[in-house]
C-alpha positions as YAML, in Angstrom:
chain: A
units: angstrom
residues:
- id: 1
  name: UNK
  ca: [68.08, 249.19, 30.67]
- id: 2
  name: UNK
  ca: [67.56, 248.26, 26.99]
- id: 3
  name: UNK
  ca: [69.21, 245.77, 24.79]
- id: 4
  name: UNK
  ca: [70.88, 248.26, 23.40]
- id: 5
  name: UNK
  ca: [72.29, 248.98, 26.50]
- id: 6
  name: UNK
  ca: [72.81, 245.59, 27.57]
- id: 7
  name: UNK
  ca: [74.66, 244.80, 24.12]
- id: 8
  name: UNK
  ca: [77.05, 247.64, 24.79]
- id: 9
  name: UNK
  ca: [78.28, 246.82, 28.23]
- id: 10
  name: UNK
  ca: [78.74, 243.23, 27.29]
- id: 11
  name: UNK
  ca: [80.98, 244.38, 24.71]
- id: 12
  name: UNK
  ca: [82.87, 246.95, 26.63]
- id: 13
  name: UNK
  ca: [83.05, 244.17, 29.28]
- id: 14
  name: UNK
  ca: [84.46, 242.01, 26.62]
- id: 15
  name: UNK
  ca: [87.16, 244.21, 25.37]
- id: 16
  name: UNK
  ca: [88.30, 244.86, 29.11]
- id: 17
  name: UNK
  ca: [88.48, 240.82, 29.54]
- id: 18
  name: UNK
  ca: [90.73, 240.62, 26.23]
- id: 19
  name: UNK
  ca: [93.19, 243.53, 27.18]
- id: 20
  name: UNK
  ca: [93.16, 241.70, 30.81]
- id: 21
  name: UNK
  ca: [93.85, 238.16, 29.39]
- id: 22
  name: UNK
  ca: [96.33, 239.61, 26.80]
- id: 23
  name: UNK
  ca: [97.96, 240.93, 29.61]
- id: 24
  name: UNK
  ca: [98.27, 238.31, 31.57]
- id: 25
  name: UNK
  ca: [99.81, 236.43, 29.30]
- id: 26
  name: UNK
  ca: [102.31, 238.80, 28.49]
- id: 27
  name: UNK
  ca: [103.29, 238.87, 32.28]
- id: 28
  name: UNK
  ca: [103.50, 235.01, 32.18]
- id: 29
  name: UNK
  ca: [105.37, 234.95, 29.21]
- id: 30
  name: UNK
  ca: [108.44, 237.73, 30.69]
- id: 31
  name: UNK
  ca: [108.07, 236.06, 34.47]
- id: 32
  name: UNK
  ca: [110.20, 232.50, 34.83]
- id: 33
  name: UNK
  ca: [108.03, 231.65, 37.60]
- id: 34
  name: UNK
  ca: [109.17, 230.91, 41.47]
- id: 35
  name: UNK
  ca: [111.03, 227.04, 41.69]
- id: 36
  name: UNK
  ca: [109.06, 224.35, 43.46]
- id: 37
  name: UNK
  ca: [111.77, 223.89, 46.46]
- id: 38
  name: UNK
  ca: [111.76, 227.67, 46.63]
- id: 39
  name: UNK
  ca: [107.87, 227.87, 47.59]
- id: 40
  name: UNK
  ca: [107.77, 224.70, 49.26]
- id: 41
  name: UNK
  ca: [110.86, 226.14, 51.95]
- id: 42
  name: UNK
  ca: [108.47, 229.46, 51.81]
- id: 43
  name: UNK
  ca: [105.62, 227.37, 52.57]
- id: 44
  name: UNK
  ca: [107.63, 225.42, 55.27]
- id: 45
  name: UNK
  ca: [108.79, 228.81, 56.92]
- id: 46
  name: UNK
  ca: [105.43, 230.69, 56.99]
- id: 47
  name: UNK
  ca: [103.93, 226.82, 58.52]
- id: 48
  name: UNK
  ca: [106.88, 227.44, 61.12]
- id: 49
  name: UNK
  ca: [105.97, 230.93, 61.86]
- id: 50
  name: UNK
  ca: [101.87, 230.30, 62.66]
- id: 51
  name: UNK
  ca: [102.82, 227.48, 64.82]
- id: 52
  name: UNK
  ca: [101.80, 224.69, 62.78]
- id: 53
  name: UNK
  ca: [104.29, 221.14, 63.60]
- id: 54
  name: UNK
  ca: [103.50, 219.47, 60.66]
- id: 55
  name: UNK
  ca: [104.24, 215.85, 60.27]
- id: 56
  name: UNK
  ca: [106.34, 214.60, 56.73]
- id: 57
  name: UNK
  ca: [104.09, 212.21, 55.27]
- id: 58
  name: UNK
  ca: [106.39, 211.37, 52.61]
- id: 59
  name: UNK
  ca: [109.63, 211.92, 50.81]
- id: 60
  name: UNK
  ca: [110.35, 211.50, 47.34]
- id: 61
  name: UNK
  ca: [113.73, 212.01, 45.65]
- id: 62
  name: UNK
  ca: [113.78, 213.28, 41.88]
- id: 63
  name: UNK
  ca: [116.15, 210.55, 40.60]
- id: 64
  name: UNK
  ca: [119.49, 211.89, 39.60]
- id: 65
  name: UNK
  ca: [122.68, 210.05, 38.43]
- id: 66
  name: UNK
  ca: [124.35, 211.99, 41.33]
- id: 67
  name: UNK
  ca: [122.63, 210.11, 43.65]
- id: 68
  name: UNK
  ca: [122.51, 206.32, 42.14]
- id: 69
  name: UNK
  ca: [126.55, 207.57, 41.90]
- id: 70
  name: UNK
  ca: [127.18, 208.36, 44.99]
- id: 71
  name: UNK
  ca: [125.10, 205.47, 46.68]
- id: 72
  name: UNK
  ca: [127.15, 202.46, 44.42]
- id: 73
  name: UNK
  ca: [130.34, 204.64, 45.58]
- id: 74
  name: UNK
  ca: [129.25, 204.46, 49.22]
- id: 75
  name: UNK
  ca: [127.79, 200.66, 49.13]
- id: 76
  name: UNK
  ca: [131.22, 199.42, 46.86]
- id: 77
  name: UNK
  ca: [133.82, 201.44, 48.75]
- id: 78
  name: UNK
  ca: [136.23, 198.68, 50.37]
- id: 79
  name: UNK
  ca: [137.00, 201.47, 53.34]
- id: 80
  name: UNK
  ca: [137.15, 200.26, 56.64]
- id: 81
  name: UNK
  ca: [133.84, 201.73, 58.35]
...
């Protein structure tokens, strides 16, 4: 193979690689991509299904004025538990 050669398939190779990238990105751009909880229940599921009992190692709330709200409401309610 010369270095003729060589030259063109590194530049066909290149213009495949751009039209690849460019489309890529276009798919990224039109996709809004798959929620966190959604794969991590899909995640959980498929875990189920093999057989794996997998052990929570930790659990961290997003914080959210819903729940500091609700927890005051629950702590400060003068109810009779």
């Amino acid at each position: 193979m010369t270095d003729n050669d060589k030259d063109r398939v590194i530049e066909s190779l290149t213009k495949r690689l751009d039209c690849l990238e460019a489309e890529v990105g276009r798919l990224r751009a039109s996709s809004p991509g798959i929620p966190e909880d959604v794969l991590v229940a899909i995640s959980a599921a498929v875990s189920a299904y093999l057989g794996n009992d997998g052990k929570v190692q930790a659990v961290r709330f997003a914080p959210s004025e819903n729940w500091t709200r609700q927890g005051r409401r629950a702590l400060q309610n003068h109810s009779i538990r």
